[in-house]
N, C-alpha and C positions, 0 to 999 in steps of 0.2 A: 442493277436498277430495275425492280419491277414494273414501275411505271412507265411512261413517257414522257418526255421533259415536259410538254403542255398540261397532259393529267400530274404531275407533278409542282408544276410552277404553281406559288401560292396557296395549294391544299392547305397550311398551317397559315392559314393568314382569313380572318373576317373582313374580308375587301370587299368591293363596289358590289361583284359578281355578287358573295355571299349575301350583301346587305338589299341588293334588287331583288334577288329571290323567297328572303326570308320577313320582310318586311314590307307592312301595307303601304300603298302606293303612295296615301297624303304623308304618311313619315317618313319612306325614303325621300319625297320630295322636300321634307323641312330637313333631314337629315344633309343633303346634298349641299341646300345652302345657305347652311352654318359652314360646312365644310370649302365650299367656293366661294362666297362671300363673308366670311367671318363673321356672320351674325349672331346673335344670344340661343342658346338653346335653350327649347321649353322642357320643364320635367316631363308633361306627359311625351314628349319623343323621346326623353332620355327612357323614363321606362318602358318604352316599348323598347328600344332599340337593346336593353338590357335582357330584357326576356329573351330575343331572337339571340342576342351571341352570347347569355347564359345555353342556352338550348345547343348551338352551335357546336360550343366549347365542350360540351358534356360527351357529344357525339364523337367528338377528338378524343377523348378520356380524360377530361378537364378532373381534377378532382378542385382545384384551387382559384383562384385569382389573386391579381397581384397588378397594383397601381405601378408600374415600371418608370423611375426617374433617372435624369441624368443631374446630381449633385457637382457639388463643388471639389469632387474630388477627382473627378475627368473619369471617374467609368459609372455604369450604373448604378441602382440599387431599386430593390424589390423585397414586400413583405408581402409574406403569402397570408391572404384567409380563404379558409374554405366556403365553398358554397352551401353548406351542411347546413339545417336548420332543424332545431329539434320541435317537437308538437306536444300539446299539453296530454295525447293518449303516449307518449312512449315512444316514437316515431320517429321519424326526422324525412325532411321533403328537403330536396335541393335548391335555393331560393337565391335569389340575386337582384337587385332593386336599383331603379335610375341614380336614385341619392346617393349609392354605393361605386357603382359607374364613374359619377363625375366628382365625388371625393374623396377623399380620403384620409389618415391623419396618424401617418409617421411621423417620430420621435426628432423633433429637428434640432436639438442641442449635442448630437455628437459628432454632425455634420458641418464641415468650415464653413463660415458665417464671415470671416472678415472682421469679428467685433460688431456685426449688424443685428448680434443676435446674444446675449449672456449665457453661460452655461444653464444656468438653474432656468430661463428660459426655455420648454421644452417645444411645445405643440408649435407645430406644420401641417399645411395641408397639399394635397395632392389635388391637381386638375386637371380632367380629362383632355388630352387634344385629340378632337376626332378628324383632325386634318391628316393623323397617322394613328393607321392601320391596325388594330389591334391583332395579339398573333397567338400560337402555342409556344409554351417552349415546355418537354416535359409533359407534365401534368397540369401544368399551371396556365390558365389565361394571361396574360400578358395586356395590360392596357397602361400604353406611353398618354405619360404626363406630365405638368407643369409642377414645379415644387415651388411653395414659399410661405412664408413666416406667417405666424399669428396676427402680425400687425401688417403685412402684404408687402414686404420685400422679396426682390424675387432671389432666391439660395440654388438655383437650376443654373444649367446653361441652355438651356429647352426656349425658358419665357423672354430672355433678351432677343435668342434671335427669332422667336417669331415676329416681338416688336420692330425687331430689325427686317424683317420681311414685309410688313403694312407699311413701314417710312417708305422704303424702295417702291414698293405695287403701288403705293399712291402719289409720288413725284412722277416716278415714269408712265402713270395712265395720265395725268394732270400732262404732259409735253407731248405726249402721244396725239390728246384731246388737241391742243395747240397748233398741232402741223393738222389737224384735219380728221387722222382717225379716231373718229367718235364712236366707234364699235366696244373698242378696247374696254372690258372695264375693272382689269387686272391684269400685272407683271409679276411672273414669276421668276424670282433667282433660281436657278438649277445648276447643279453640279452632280459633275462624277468624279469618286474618289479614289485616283490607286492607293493599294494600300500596299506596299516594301514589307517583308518580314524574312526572317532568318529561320531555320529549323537545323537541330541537331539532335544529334541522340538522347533519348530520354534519359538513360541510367549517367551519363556523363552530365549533365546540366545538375544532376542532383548531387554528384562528384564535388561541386566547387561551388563554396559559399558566395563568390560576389556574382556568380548566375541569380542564386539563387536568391540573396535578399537584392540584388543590385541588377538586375536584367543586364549587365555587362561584364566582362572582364575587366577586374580591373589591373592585371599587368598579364605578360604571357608574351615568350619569345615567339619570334613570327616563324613561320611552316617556311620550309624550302622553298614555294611556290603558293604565290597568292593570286590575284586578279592579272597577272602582269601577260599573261598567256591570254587575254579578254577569250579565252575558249567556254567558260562557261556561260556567260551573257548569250539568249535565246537556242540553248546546247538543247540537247537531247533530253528529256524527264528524266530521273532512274526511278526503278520502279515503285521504289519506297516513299519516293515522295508523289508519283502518279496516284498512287493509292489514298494517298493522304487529301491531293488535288482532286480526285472523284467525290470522296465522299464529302469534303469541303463544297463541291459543288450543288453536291443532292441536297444538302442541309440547308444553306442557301437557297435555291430557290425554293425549299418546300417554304420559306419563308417571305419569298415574293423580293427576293434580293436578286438584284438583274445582275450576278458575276457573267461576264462576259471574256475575259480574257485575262491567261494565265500563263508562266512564263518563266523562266530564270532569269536572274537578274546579272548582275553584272560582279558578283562577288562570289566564294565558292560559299555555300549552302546559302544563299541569298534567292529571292523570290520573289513576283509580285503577282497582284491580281487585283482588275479593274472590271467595274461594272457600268452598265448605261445609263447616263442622265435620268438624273432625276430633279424631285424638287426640293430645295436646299434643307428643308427641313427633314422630309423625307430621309435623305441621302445622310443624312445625320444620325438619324436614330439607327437608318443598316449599316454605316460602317461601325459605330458601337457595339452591335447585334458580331459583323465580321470578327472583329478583334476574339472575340470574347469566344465567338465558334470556331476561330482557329485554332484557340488555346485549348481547348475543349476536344476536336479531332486529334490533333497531333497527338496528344494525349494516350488516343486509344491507337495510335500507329506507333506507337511507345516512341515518341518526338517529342523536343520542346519545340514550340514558338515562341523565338525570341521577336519583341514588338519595337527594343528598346532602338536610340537615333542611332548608339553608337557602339555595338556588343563585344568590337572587335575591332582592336587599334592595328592602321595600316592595310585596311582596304575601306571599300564604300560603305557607308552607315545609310540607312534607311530612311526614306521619306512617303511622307503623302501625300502628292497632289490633287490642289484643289483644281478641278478644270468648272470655272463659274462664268453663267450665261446669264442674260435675263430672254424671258420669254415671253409673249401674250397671251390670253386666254383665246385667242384667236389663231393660234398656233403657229405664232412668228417670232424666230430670234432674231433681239435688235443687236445684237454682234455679228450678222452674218453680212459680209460685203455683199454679196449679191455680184453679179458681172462685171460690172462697173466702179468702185468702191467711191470714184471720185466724184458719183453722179448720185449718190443716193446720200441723201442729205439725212433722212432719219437714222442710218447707220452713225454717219460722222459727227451726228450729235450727242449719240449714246459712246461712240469712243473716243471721243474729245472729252465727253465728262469723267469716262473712266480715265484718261490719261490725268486730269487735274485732283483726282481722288485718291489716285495716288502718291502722285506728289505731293498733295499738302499733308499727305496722312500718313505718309512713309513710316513713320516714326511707332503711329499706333500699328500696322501692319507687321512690323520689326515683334513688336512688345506682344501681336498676337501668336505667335508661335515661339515666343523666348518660354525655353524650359533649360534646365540643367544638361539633360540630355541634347538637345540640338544644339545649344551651342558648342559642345563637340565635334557636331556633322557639318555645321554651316562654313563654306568655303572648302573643303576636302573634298577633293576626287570629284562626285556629278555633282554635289552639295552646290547652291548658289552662293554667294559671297552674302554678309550682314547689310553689304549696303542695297539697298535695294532701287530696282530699276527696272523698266520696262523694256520689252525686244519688241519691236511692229514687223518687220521684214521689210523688204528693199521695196514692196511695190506699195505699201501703207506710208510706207517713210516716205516714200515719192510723193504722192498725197497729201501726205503734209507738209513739205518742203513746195506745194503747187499752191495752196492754202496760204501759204505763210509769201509768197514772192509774188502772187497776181500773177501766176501762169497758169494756162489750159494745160491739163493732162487727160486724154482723152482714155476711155475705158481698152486697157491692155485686150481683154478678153482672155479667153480659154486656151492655155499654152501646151500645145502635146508634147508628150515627151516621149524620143523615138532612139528606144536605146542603142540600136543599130541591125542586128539580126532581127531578118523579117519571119522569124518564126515569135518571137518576142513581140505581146501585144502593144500598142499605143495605148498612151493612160493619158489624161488630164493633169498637170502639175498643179499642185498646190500655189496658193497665191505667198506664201510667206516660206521660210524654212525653218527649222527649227535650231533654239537657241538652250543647249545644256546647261550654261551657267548662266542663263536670265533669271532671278528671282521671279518675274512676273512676264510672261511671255503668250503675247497672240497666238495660237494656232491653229489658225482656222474661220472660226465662227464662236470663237471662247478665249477665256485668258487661262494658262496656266499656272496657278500659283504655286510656286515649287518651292517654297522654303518652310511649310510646314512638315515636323516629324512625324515619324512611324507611328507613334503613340499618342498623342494630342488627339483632344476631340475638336472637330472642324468647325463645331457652334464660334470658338472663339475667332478663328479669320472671316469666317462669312457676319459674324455681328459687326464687328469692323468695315468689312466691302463694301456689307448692303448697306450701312449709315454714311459713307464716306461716297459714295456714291449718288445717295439720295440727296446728299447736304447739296452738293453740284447739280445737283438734277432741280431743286428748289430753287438755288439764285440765278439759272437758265431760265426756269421758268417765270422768276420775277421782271428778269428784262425782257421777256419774248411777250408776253403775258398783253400788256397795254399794246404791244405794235398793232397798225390796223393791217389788213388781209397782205392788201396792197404792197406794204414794206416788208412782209415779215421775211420772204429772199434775200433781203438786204442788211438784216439784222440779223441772220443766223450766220451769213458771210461773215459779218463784223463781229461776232462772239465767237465764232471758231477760229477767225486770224488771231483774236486778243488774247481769246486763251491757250492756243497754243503755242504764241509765241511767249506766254508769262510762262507755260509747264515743260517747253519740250526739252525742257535739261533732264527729264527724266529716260526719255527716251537714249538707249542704248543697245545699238544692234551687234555689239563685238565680244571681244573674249572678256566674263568677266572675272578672270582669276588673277588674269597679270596685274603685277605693281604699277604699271602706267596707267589703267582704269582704276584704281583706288587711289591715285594723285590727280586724275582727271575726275573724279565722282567729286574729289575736295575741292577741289577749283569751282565744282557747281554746287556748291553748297547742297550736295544730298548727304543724310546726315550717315553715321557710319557706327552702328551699336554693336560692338563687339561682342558685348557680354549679356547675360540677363540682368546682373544687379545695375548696369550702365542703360540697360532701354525702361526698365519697369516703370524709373520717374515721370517718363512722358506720357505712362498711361493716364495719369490725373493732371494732366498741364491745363492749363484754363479752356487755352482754344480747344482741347479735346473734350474736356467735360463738358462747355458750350455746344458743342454737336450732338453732345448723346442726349443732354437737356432738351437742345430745341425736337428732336425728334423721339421724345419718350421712350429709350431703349436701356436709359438705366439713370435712375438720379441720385442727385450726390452721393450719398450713403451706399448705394450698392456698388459705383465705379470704385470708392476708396476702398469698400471691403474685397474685391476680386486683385484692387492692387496689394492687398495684406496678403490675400491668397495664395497668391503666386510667389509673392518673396521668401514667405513662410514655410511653402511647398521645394523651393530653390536651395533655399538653408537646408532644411530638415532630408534634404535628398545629397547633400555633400556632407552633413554629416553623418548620415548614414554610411555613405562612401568611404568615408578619412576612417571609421572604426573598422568594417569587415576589411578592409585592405590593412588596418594594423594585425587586426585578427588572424589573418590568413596568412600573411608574412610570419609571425610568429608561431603558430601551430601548423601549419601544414608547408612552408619555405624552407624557413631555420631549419627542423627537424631532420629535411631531407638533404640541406648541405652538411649539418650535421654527422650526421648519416653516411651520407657520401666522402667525407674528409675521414671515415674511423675506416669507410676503408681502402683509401687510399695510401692511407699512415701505415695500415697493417699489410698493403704490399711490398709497397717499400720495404718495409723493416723484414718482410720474409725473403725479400731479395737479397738484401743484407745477409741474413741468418743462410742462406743458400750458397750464394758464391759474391764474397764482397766485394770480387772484383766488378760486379754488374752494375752500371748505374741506374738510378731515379730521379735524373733531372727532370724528366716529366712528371712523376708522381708530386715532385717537390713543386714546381711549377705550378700546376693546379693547385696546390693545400697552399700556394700562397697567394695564388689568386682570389680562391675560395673564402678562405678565411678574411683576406681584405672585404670581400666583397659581402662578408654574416657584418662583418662589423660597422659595414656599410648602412646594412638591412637594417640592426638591431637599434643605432642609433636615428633613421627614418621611424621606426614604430613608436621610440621615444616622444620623439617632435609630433608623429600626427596626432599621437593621445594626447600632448599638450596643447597644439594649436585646438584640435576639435575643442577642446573644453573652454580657450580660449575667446572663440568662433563662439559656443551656445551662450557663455556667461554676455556676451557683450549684449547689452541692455537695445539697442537701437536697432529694428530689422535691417534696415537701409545698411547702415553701418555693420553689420555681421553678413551681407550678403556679399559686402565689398570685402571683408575678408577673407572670406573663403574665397572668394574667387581670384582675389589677388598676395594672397598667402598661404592658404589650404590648400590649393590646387596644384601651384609651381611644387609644394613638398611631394602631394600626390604623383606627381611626373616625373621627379627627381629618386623616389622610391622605386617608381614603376622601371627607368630606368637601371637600376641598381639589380631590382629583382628580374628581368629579362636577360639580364648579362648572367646571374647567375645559374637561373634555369636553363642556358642554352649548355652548360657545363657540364649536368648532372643527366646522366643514363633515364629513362624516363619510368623504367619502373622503383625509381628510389621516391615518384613525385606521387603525392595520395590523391590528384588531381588532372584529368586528362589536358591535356598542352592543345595549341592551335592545330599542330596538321590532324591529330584526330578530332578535334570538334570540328574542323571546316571540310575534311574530307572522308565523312565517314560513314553519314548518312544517305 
């Protein structure tokens, strides 16, 4: 590292710093707020602000720009034009224009629309948000934007949750304003997002077809030794992946990404890396930026990274936690207890709303992280369980169980923890503990939401959160609203007993794996969505589309095409699946039992031809194993090519999502096992594919 991490933090990024020094004082001041108060930008600030990070960017070695969106297809997308401008002597000057800045107008007919949009329908346009940061990547200027349609639907995941960021920033300044603080005059959601990822050797990921179109295994006998030794969970680095972990980090901040903390995870070549709060938007556009720069280093450390939930049956699959706050422009988070939790009435207004936002919305929180992939992960090992619930911890719970019974609980205070050796310092205890299998878990001064995956962009739970939050934070504010000064004590008593006595079936501070809480979740009516084709229906149920309507975050037509989106994406991702697993089983499995049985035949038989008194019950033994077990195979690769084709021809999404998943899948796993029994049989240089203990112990 030449630099220093301070000379280095941000240098590839046109941020505040760059935009106060390179721009005149009245347009950083209109530029600042549009960007704090979301207000209209004028052209002439857009071009000046054009000229200063064309100038900028050139200084970096910009050769290009590129409007940077996040589409319908969960990663990004970028057309580069140059800055290049030719002159009528022969010439060319580098030129860059406000008009150019805040629009743009890629091709939107090859991008999922949902049906919101006809193929022969082409033109989209691109729109600046100067709420995030414009950056380098390359050669290329980099400016994140809003994507949508000709006729103004929004085809992004960018422009929901911004809308979903003004519903939130304006219910919770409007109950802010209520209890008295009239400073406030924006709520910030923010979030930090660990991101889980797997890394393996680069020349083996290219080895085997279902890495490579499928980011997972899809069968492969398990290694002598998995996670079961928890030796690898916060172990030692090696050095190959330190390496990997440095320059991952340089990359990163040269991009103003706060990576903070870095780790092995709990699987062998398993990983994670978490950065510091941010704001939900923000935090969105860098872990897209992560994903995409992991895959890109590893790369040059001759690695893959794998991003997928589930890469690797029979240890932990990967997730991303959203850890989501709201905060003031005054710089207070209203999750934070404070000393006291049971005395600070602005706190237990903001978590009594979250506790009723997620209980009524459980359902769309489910359907925001349902992909093909996580529902593989969800419930296994650290994975939370489908049904979803809240953790408070024992002193929150108290709180509310004081709430709910008309008892005093006075403020516990500051608990040290004194581990016994007085060389050993005293610390502070936390007010809660933490909860591995909660789906949605306090900790701290944040919720952790842990059932989205490794690979999922986070637009779609925070559009969710922030809507399902504000909805609560509106009909708060409707009954607080008319109270006079006088009652209003008496009226926030009376809406946090009422409401947490209608939600607190949510609340669940125990183990959520075992069979007794998934018959105790049923008894409380929390709903319990196994799969993705069983949750995606409740993305458009009334009462949900009703929420996104009253708070302008997506109207009809867009809620129903992100529900085409996802089933469409679901399907077309199992059958994908169900072919390279026929694929693979038949060229590169068969072969090698094949293979493996001529020469097992041909010892035998020279045994024989040697001294016939020798036996080869063993040899016999395996070739009838073996051979059970091709004709096992052969007739699984049968079935998957028919069901797949069975699965695409069926006319009805709904209806082929339910197939696959409850037909195409059980074949898939009935294969998988078939094909693990046999690979564990066959010497491992007869396999044209490296097996689990080298991929998980090698890099």
């Amino acid at each position: 590292m030449s630099k220093s991490i301070p000379e280095l933090y941000g240098s590839l990024v046109f941020n505040d710093a760059a935009m106060r020094t390179r721009l005149p004082k009245d347009i950083y001041k209109a530029l600042k707020k549009t960007i704090v108060n979301g207000t209209h930008l004028e052209l002439d600030v857009a071009n000046a602000v054009a000229v200063a990070m064309k100038e900028w960017a050139i200084e970096h070695g910009a050769t290009h720009f590129t409007h940077w969106f996040q589409p319908m297809t969960g990663i990004t997308a970028e057309k580069h034009d140059s800055f290049l401008s030719p002159t009528d002597s022969g010439e060319a000057i580098m030129d860059f224009s406000g008009k150019e800045l805040v629009k743009g107008e890629p091709d939107a007919s090859s991008f999922p629309s949902g049906g919101l949009r006809a193929t022969f329908e082409a033109r989209g346009y691109t729109a600046w948000d100067p709420s995030s940061y414009a950056f380098m990547k390359g050669h290329t200027l980099c400016i994140p934007t809003a994507f949508c349609s000709y006729s103004g639907e929004a085809l992004d995941k960018k422009t929901p949750l911004l809308r979903s960021m003004e519903a939130v920033s304006r219910e919770a300044t409007r109950l802010l304003h209520i209890l008295g603080d009239t400073e406030v005059r924006r709520v910030s959601a923010t979030v930090g997002a660990e991101q889980e990822y797997f890394l393996i050797d680069k020349e083996m990921f290219n080895q085997r077809r279902d890495l490579r179109f499928c980011g997972r295994t899809l069968f492969g006998a398990a290694a002598p030794k998995g996670q079961e030794m928890d030796d690898h969970y916060f172990g030692s680095i090696r050095p190959r992946v330190e390496a990997f972990m440095e320059e991952l980090n340089e990359e990163l901040w040269k991009l103003g990404i706060p990576a903070k903390t870095e780790h092995n995870e709990v699987a062998p070549a398993q990983h994670e890396l978490a950065p510091i709060f941010e704001t939900v938007n923000v935090a969105v556009d860098h872990n897209q930026l992560v994903m995409e720069i992991m895959k890109k280093t590893a790369d040059r450390h001759g690695l893959a990274c794998l991003l997928h939930e589930k890469p690797f049956e029979g240890i932990n699959g990967s997730g991303k936690h959203n850890n989501w706050s709201l905060s003031t422009d005054t710089g207070v988070n209203l999750l934070n207890p404070g000393k006291a939790p049971a005395e600070n009435t602005r706190f237990l207004l903001f978590l009594t709303a979250v506790i009723q936002a997620v209980d009524e919305y459980a359902d769309l929180l489910r359907v925001s992280i349902a992909t093909a992939g996580n529902d593989h992960r969800l419930g296994a090992n650290e994975a939370p369980p489908a049904v979803v619930s809240m953790f408070l911890g024992d002193e929150l719970e108290a709180v509310v169980e004081s709430i709910l019974n008309g008892t005093d609980l006075a403020g516990a205070g500051a608990i040290q923890m004194d581990i016994g050796p007085k060389v050993l310092p005293h610390f502070v205890k936390d007010n809660t503990d933490r909860n591995r299998t909660s789906p949605f878990a306090f900790t701290g001064n944040k919720f952790e939401f842990r059932m989205p995956g490794s690979s999922v962009s986070l637009s779609g739970p925070n559009i969710i959160l922030n809507t399902a939050v504000a909805e609560i934070l509106s009909r708060f504010n409707e009954t607080l609203s008319a109270v006079p000064e006088g009652a209003l004590a008496d009226a926030i008593h009376a809406l946090l007993k009422e409401t947490l006595k209608a939600h607190k079936r949510i609340i669940f501070n125990g183990n959520g794996y075992t069979d007794e809480w998934l018959a105790e979740a049923e008894r409380r009516g929390l709903p319990n969505l196994k799969s993705t084709p069983e949750a995606l229906p409740h993305y458009i149920s009334d009462k949900n589309l009703a929420m996104f309507l009253k708070h302008s975050v997506f109207t009809k037509e867009e809620l129903f095409s992100r529900y085409e989106i996802k089933l469409e994406a679901y399907c077309k991702t199992l059958h994908i699946e169900a072919k390279t697993m026929a694929e693979m089983l038949q060229k590169d499995l068969l072969p090698s039992v094949f293979a493996y049985l001529k020469e097992l035949t041909q010892t035998a038989l020279q045994k024989k031809e040697l001294l016939p008194s020798l036996t080869t019950k063993a040899e016999e033994t395996l070739i009838e194993r073996l051979s059970g077990l091709a004709d096992d195979i052969s007739g699984h690769i049968d079935r998957l090519h028919t069901l797949a084709q069975t699965a695409e021809e069926t006319g009805e999404p709904l209806d082929a999502g339910s197939f696959y998943h409850s037909v195409v899948l059980p074949e898939m796993e009935a294969a998988r096992l078939a094909a693990n029994e046999a690979e564990a049989l066959i010497p491992d240089d007869f396999l044209p594919y490296p097996t689990y203990d080298s991929l998980l112990f090698y890099a």
